[in-house]
C-alpha positions, 0 to 999 in steps of 0.5 A: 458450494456454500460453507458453513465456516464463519467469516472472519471479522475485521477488525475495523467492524463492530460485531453484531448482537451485543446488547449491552451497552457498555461492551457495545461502547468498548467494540465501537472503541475499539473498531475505531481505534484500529480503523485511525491506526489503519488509516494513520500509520502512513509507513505501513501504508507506503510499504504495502503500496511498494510491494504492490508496485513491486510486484506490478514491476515483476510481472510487467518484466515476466511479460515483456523484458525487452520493454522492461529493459528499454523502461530502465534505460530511459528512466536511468538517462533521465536521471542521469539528464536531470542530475547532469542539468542540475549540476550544469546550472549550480556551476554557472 
């Protein structure tokens, strides 16, 4: 099954078929000034890394919620050790 609809472009791609060379230059310009937006908005990028990891959380906890539940007790008392030992050696 094939579809004739056409694929959406990117926008960090040149489209095919231009021959003029200044609107060639412009849709250059302009792919790699999405593609450094892209690669340099750092807060967009850990959002979508949260929400992925979130995500992967959810379905571990839809899987197997026992194990999800021993997960957070032992990252808890980790924390919980960690914060303990941090303050035990800030008071001597």
């Amino acid at each position: 099954m094939s579809s004739d609809a056409p694929v959406p472009l990117p926008r960090t791609a040149v489209p095919l078929g231009i021959t003029d060379p200044v609107e060639r230059a412009r849709a250059e310009l302009k792919a790699t000034l999405a593609a450094i937006e892209v690669k340099a908005n750092v807060p967009r990028r850990l959002s979508v890394k949260i929400d992925d990891s979130i995500e992967k959380a959810r379905d571990f906890k839809r899987r197997s919620p026992g194990l999800a539940l021993g997960a957070v007790v032992v990252a808890a008392a980790a924390v919980g050790a960690a914060v303990w030992a941090f303050v035990r050696s800030y008071s001597r």
